[in-house]
N, C-alpha and C positions, 0 to 999 in steps of 0.2 A: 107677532106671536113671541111671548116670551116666559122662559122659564120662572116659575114662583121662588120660594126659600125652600120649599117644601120638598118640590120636583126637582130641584139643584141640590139639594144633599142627596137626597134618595140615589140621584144619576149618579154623583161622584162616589158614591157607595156602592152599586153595581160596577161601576168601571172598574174601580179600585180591585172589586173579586176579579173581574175578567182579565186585567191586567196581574195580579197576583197567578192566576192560571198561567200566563204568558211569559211572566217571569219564570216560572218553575220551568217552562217547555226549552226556556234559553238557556237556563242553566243545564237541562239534563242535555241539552244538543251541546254546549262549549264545554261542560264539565265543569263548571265555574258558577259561584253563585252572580244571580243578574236579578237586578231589582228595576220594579218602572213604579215611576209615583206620578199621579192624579193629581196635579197642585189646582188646578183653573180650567172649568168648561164655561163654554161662553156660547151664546145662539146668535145668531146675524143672518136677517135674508142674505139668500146664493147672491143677488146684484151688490153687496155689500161687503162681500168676500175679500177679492183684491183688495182693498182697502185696509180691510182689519189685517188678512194676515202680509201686507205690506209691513207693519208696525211688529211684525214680527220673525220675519225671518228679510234673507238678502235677496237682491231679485234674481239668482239664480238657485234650486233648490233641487237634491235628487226624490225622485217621488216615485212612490210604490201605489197604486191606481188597482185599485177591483171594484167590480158592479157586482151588486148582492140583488137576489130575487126573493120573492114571496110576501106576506103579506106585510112586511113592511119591505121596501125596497128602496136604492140609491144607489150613489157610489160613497168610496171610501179610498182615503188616500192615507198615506204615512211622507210628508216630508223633512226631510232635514236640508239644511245646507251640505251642499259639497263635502266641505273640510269634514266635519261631523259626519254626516254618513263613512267616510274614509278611516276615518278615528273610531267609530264604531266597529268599521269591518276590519281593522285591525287590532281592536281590543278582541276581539271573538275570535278572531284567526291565527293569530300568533304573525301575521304575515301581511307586511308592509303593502299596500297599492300601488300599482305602477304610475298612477295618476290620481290628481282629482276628479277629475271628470268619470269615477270606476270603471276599472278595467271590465273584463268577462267573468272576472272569477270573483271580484269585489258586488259586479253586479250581480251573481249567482247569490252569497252570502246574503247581501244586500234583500232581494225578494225573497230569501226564505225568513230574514227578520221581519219585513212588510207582513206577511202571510202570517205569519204566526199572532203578530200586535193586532191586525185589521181584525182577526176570524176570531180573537178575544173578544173583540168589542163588540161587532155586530151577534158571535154569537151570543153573549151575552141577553141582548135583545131578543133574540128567537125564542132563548130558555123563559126569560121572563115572562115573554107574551105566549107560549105556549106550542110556537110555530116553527118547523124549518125554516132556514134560511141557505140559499145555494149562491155558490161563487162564481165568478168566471175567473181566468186564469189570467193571474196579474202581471201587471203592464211598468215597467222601473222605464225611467225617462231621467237623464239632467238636462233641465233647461230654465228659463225664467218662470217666475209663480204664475206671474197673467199668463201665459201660454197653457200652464196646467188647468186652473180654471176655465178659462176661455173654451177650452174643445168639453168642458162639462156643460158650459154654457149651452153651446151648440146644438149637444148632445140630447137635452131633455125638455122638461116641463120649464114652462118659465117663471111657475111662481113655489118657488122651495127654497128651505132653510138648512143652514150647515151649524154643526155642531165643531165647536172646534175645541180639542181637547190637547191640553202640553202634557207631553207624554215626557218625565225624567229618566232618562238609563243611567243604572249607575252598575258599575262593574270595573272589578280591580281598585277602587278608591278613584275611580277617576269618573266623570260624570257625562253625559251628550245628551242634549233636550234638544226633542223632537215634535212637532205636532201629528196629530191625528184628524182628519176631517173628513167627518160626516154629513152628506150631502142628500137630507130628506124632500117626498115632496109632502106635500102638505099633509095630504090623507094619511101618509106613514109615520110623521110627526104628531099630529094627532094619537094615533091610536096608541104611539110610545107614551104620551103622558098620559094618555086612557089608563095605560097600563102600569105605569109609575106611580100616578093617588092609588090605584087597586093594589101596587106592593106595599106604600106606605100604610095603605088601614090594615095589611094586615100584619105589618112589624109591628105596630103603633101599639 
């Protein structure tokens, strides 16, 4: 299954509002303007995963993990590397980490940026197609990407597709890209680009 030209603007054009929402939420919580930019969504079966985002981040990564329910459902993730998540939570905080690996308070920061980035994007989809969409309460981890995958693997249906979105921060002049990954199953993939051609005929 793969995204058209058509379905891949439209999505980077939703995101882009969800994520402009996201931004505003970060700025009004730091007091600071916070911009995130939409460069590259890309589709890849879940066994496919590890692979792609090998080529893109290091194998150790901090990650922000919620499962989303209703009629479309998944999980969703926010990772960054280490260093970058650290540089992030202390662009936002005025206040240095005691560690790479985030401290209690860096990981406290850390899942209120996850929460804020994931609940843009998925909810974005809910608005779209018309539906709530409910969260569980998110789950921050640093450890290697296969591990983060791996317990999704485990976790679910074995034939689904992730979306993965680079998500740019930029705040203060200074910049930390991050991914976004979206982790559909099939039926819920579906009904997103059901619902994607039905926004574009009626922008169109």
């Amino acid at each position: 299954m793969e995204l058209n030209t058509v379905q891949h603007d439209a999505l980077v054009e939703l995101l882009n509002i969800g994520f402009g929402r996201a931004g505003a939420s970060l700025s009004k919580l730091t007091q600071q303007r916070v911009l995130l930019e939409v460069p590259q969504v890309a589709i890849h079966p879940v066994t496919h995963l590890n692979q792609a985002l090998g080529r893109l981040v290091d194998e150790r990564v901090a990650s922000v993990h919620q499962v989303f329910s209703g009629p479309v459902a998944g999980d969703a993730l926010l990772l960054l590397d280490p260093i970058a998540a650290a540089t992030l939570t202390e662009l936002l905080t005025d206040v240095p980490p005691l560690s790479m690996d985030l401290d209690p308070s860096a990981r406290e920061v850390f899942t209120e940026v996850g929460n804020i980035v994931l609940n843009a994007c998925i909810g974005t989809f809910g608005n779209m197609l018309g539906v709530p969409v409910s969260f569980s309460v998110p789950d921050v981890d640093v450890t290697s990407v296969h591990s983060v995958i791996d317990r999704m693997l485990d976790s679910g249906e074995a034939f689904r597709y992730a979306l993965v979105i680079t998500a740019g921060f930029r705040l203060r002049d200074s910049a930390v890209t991050g991914y976004v990954v979206i982790v559909l199953t099939v039926q819920s993939l579906k009904r997103l680009l059901d619902a994607l051609d039905r926004w574009q005929q009626i922008q169109a």
